[in-house]
C-alpha positions as a printed Julia matrix, in Angstrom:
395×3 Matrix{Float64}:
 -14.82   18.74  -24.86
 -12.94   20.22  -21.84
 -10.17   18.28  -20.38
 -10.77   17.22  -17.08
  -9.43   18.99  -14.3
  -6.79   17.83  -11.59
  -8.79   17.49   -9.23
 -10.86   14.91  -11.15
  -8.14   12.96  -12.18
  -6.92   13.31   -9.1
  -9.98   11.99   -7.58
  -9.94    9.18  -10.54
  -6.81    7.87   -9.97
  -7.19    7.74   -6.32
 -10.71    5.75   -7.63
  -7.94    2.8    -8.96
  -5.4     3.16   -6.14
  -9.0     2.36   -3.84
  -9.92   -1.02   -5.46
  -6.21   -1.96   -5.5
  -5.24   -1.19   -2.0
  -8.67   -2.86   -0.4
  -7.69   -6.1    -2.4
  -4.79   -6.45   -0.99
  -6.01   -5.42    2.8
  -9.42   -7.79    2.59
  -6.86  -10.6     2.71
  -5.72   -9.5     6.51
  -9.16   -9.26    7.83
 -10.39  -12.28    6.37
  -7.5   -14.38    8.33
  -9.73  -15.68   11.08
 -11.49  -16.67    8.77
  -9.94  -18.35    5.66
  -7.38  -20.08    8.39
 -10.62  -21.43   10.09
 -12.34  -22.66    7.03
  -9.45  -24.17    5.21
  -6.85  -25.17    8.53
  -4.22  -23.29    7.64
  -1.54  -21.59    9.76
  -0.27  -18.03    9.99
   2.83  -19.54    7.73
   0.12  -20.65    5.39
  -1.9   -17.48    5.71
   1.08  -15.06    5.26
   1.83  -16.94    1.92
  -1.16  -15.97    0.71
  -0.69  -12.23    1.65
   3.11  -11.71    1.1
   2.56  -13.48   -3.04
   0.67  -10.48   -4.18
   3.64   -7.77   -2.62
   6.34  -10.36   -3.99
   5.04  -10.9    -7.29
   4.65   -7.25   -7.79
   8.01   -5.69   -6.66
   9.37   -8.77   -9.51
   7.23   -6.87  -12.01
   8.35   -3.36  -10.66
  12.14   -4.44  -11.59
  11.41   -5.91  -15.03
   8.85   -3.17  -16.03
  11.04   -0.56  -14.91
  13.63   -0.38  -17.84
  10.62    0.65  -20.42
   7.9     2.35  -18.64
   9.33    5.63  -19.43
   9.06    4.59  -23.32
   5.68    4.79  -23.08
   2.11    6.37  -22.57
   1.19    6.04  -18.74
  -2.74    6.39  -20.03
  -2.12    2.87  -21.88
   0.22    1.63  -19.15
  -2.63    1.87  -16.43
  -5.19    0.69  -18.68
  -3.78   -2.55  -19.57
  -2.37   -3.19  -16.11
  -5.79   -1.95  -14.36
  -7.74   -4.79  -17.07
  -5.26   -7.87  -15.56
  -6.29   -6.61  -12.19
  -9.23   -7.22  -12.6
  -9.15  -10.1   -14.08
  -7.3   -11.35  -11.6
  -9.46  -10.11   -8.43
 -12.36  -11.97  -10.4
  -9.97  -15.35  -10.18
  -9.55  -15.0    -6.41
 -13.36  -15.09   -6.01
 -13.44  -17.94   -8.28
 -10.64  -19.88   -5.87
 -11.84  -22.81   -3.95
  -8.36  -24.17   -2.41
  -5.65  -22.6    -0.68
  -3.36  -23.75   -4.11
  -5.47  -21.7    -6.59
  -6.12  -18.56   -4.21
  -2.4   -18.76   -3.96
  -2.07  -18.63   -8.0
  -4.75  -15.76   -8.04
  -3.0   -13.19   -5.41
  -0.11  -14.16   -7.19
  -2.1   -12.62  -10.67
  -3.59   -9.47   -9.05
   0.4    -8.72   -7.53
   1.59   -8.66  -10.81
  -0.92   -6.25  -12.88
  -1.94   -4.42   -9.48
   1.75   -3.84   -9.08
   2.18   -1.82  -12.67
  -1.11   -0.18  -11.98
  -0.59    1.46   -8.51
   3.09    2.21  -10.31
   1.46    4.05  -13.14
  -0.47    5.66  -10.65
   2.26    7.16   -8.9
   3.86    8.62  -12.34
   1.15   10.17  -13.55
   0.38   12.17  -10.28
   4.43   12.91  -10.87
   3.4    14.14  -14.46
   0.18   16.15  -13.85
   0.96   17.99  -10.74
   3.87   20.58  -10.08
   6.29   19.96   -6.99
   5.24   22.35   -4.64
   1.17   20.81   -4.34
   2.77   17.07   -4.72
   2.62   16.35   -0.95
  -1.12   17.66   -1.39
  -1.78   15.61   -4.58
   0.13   12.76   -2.44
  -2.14   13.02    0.51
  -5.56   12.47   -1.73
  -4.19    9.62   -3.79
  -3.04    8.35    0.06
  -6.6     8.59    1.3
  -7.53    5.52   -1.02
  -6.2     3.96    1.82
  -8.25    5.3     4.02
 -11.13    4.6     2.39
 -10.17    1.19    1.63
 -10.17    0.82    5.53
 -12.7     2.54    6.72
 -15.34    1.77    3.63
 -13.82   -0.91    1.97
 -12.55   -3.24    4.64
 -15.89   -3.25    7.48
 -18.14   -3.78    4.27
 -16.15   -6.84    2.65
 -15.91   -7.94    6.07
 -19.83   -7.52    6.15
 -19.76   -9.53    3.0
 -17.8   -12.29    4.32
 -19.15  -12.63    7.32
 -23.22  -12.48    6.17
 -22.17  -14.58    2.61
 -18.61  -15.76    1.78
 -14.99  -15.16    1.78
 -15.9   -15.0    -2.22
 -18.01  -11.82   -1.5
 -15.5    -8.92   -1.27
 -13.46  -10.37   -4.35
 -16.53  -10.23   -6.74
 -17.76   -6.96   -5.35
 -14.07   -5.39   -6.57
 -14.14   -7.54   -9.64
 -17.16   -5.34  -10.55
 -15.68   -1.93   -8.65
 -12.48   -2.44  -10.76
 -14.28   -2.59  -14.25
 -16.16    0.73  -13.26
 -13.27    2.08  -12.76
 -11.29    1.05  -15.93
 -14.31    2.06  -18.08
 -13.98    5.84  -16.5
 -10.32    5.63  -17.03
 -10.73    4.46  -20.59
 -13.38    7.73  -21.06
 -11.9    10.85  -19.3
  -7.87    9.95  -18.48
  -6.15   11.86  -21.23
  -2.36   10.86  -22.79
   0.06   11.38  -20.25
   3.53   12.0   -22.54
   5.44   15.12  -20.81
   7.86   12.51  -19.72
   8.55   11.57  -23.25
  10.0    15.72  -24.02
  13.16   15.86  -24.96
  14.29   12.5   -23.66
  17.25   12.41  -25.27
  18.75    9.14  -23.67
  16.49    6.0   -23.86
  15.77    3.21  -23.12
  19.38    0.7   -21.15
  20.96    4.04  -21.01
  18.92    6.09  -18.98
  17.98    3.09  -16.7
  21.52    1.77  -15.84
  22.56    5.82  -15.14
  19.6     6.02  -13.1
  20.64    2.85  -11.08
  23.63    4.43  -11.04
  22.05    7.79   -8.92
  23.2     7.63   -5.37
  20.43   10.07   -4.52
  18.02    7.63   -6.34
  19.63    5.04   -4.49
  18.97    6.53   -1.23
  15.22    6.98   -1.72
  15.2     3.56   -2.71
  16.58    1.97    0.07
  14.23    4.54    2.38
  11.11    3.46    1.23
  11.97   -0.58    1.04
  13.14    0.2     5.11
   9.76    2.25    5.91
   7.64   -0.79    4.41
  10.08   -3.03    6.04
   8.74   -2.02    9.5
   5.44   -1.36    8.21
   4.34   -4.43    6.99
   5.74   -6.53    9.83
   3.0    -6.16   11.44
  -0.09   -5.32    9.45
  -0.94   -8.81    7.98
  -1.02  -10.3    11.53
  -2.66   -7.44   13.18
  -6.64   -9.06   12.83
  -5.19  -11.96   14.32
  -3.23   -9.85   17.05
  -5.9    -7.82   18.17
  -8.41  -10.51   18.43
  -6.2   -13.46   20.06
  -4.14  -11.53   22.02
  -6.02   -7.92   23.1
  -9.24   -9.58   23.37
 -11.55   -7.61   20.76
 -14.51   -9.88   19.58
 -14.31  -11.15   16.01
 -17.72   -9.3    15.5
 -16.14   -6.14   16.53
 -12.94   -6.19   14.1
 -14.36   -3.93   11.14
 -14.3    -1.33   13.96
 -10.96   -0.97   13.92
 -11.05   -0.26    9.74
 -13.55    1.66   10.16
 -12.58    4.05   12.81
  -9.0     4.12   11.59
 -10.43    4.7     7.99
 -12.12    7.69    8.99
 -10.1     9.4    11.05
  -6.98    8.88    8.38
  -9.23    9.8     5.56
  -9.76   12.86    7.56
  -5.95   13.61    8.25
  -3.87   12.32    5.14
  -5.03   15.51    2.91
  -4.03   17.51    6.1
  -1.05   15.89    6.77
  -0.28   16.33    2.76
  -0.94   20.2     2.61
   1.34   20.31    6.07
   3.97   18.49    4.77
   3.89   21.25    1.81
   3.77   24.1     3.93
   6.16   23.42    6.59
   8.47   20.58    5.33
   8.27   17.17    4.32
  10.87   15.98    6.04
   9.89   17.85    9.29
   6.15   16.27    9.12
   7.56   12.74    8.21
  10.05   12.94   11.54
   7.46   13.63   13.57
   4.4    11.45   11.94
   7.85    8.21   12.8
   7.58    9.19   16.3
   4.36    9.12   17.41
   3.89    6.04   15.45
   6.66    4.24   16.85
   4.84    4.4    20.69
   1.4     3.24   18.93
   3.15    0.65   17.83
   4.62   -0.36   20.72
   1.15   -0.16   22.68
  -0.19   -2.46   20.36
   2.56   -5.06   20.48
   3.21   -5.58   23.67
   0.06   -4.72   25.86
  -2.23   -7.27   27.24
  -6.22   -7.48   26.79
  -7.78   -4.42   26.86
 -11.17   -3.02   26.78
 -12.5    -2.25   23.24
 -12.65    1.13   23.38
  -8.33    1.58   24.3
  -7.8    -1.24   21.01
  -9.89    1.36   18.67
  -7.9     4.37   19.71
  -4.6     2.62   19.09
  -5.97    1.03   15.7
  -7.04    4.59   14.91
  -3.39    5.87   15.9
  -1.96    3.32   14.22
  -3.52    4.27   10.98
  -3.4     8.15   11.33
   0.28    8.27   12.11
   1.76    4.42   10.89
  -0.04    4.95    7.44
  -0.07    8.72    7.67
   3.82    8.89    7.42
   3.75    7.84    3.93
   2.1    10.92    2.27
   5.47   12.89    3.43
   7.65   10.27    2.4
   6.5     9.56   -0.97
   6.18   13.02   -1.77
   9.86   13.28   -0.93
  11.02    9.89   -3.22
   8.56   11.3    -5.82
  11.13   14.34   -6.17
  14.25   12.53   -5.96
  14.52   12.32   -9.48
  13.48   14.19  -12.64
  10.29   13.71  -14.53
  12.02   11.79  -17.8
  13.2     8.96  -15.07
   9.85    9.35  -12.67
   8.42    6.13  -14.37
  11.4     3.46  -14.24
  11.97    5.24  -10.68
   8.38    4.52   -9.31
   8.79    1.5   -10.68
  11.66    0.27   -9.2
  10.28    2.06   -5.78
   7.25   -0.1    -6.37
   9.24   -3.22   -6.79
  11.76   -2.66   -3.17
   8.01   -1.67   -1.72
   6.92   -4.78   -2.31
   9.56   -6.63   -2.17
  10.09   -5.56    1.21
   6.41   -5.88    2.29
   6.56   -9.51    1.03
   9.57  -10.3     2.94
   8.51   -8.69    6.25
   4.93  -10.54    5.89
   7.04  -13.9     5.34
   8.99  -13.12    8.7
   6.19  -12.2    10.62
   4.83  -15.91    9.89
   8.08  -17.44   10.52
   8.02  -15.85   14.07
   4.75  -15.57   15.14
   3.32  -19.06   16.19
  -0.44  -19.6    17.16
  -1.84  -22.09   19.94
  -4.53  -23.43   20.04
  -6.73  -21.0    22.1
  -6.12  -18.28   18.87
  -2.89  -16.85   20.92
  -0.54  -15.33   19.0
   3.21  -15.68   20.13
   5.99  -13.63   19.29
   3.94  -11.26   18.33
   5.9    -8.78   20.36
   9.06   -8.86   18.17
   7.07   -7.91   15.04
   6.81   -4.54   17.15
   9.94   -4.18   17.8
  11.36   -4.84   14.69
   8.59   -2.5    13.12
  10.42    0.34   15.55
  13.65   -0.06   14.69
  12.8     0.36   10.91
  11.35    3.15   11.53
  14.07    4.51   13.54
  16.32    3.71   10.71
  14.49    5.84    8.07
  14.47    9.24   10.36
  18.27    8.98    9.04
  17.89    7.93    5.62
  15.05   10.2     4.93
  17.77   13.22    5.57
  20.32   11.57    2.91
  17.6    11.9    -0.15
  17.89   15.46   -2.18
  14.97   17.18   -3.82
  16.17   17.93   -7.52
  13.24   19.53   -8.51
C-alpha cells in the first residue's frame, strides 16, 4: 500500500489537534451558561477551565523524561483513546464536582496527545516548511472556532450543555480509528540516540537555549490566556453583544484565522519567523487593548475586534512555535514538546486562575476588572518580543 503523504498526515493530525482544541474552548462559550444553570461564579467557572491546562502541563513534566523512548504512533494513540474517554465523562457530568473530575481527565490524556502531535510534525517535516506545516496544524484552531465553537454553541443552546461533549466523544473516536489505520511508526527520533533516557533529559534541562524557548512560550500563553476564558462573559456583560449573537464572534474569527494561519505560516518561512512573530505581537497588543477597555459597542465594531483578536492574538503562535520547535534537535524534540506542553499549560492554568481572582461579576452580568486582564495580557506580550530574540535555531 502507499504510505500516506504529508499532506494527509498533516491534515490527520491537525484532524486530532481539532477535537482537542474545541474541547477545551466549548468550556468558554458555554460560561453564561453553565454559571446560570448551576450558580456558580467566574472563580467557580475558571476552575473548571484552568483544571484541564493544569492537569496537563503536570503530565507534560512527568511524561517528558520517556517520550523520546518511544513510538509517537503508539504515544498518540493511547493518549488520543483517554481523551476520549474522558470528553465522553464530561457529557456524562451532572454537578459542578464531577465536571470538575472530568476536565481534569481530558487535561491529562489531551495534554500527551496535542504533545505527540507537535513531535511528530517535528519528525515528518524538514525545517525550512515547519512554519508551513505549523500554520495547518494551527488552523485546528481555527476551525475549532469558527466550526466547532458556533455549532456546540448551537447544540447547547437548542439541547444541552451535554450536547457538544457527546458530539466530540463521537468526533474523537473517528478520529482515533483513522489514526489507528493510516498513521505510520514515527521512530527517526530513536537513530542513533546514543544517550537515553535521565541522561539526555537532565542535559536537556540543562540547555540554556532550551531554557529560553521554554520560558517564551509559558510568557506568550501567560498573556494569552488571561483573557480568553472570560472573554464570552466580557463581550456580552460589558460590550453589550446579545447572548444569541456570541457564536458570531467564533465564527467570524474562525474563518478569517483559518484563512490567514497557513499564510501567516508560509510568511513566517519566507521572510523570518521572528520578523512575522514581532509584528503579528504588535498589532495584537492594540486589539487587545480595544477589547479590554472600551465600552458597549455596536455588534458589528465587537466582531471586527473578535476577528482581530483571533487573526493576530492566535495567529502569533504559528511563528512562535515554529521557532521553539527548532530550538532543539530531533532526538530531544519529544521530552522538549513535552515539557513546552507542560509550562503551556501550566501557564494557561495559572493565568485563567488569576483572571477569576480579579475579575468580579455583579449582578446585572458586569464584569469588573476586566480591564487589568488586558493589560496584563500586553505586557506579556511585550515581554516575549525580547525573549523570542534570545532562542537559537540549531537546525
Amino acid at each position: 500500500m502507499k504510505p500516506p503523504s504529508e499532506r494527509f498526515l498533516l491534515l490527520l493530525l491537525a484532524a486530532v489537534q481539532f477535537t482537542h482544541i474545541m474541547d477545551f474552548m466549548i468550556m468558554m462559550p458555554l460560561g453564561q451558561q453553565l454559571m446560570r444553570e448551576w450558580d456558580v461564579g467566574p472563580g467557580q467557572f475558571s476552575r473548571l477551565v484552568s483544571v484541564y491546562t493544569l492537569v496537563a502541563g503536570i503530565a507534560g513534566l512527568l511524561m517528558a523524561p520517556f517520550v523520546d523512548r518511544h513510538d509517537r504512533r503508539t504515544m498518540v494513540l493511547v493518549a488520543y483513546a483517554g481523551f476520549a474517554g474522558g470528553t465522553l465523562a464530561c457529557a456524562l457530568s451532572h454537578s459542578p464536582g464531577a465536571l470538575l473530575l472530568a476536565r481534569g481527565v481530558c487535561g491529562l490524556f489531551g495534554g500527551i496527545a496535542g504533545t505527540a502531535v507537535m513531535s511528530i510534525v517535528g519528525n515528518i517535516v524538514p525545517a525550512a516548511r515547519r512554519g508551513a506545516a505549523m500554520g495547518t496544524i494551527m488552523t485546528a484552531f481555527s476551525a475549532a472556532a469558527a466550526l466547532g465553537v458556533p455549532f456546540g454553541l448551537y447544540l447547547a443552546q437548542r439541547f444541552t450543555w451535554e450536547s457538544p461533549f457527546f458530539l466530540l466523544a463521537g468526533l474523537a473516536l473517528a478520529n482515533w480509528i483513522l489514526l489507528w489505520r493510516f498513521l505510520p511508526p514515527v521512530r527517526g527520533h530513536l537513530d542513533g540516540d546514543a544517550t537515553p533516557g535521565f541522561g539526555r533529559f537532565l542535559a536537556l534541562l540543562r540547555n540554556r537555549n532550551a531554557g529560553w524557548g521554554l520560558l517564551f512560550m509559558a510568557t506568550l500563553v501567560f498573556g494569552h490566556f488571561s483573557l480568553i476564558p472570560l472573554l464570552a462573559p466580557h463581550l456580552v456583560g460589558n460590550l453589550g453583544l446579545p447572548e444569541k449573537h456570541l457564536s458570531l464572534v467564533y465564527l467570524v474569527g474562525g474563518v478569517l484565522s483559518a484563512i490567514t494561519g497557513p499564510r501567516i505560516g508560509r510568511l513566517a518561512d519566507a521572510v523570518g519567523k521572528v520578523r512575522v512573530f514581532s509584528f503579528l505581537v504588535c498589532v495584537a497588543c492594540a486589539v487587545t487593548l480595544a477589547i479590554a477597555l472600551s465600552p458597549p459597542l455596536p455588534m458589528g465594531v465587537i466582531l471586527a475586534l473578535g476577528g482581530g483578536y483571533f487573526v493576530f492574538g492566535s495567529g502569533r503562535f504559528v511563528p512562535g512555535q515554529a521557532i521553539l520547535s527548532l530550538a532543539v534537535n530531533r532526538h530531544d524534540r519529544g521530552a522538549y514538546m513535552s515539557l513546552s506542553g507542560c509550562v503551556r499549560d501550566l501557564a494557561g492554568g495559572l493565568s485563567s486562575m488569576l483572571g477569576g481572582l480579579i475579575v468580579a461579576k455583579t449582578a446585572d452580568g458586569h464584569l469588573q476588572h476586566f480591564d487589568r486582564l488586558g493589560w496584563i495580557a500586553v505586557a506579556s506580550a511585550i515581554l516575549t518580543l525580547w525573549m523570542v530574540r534570545r532562542i537559537q535555531p540549531v537546525e
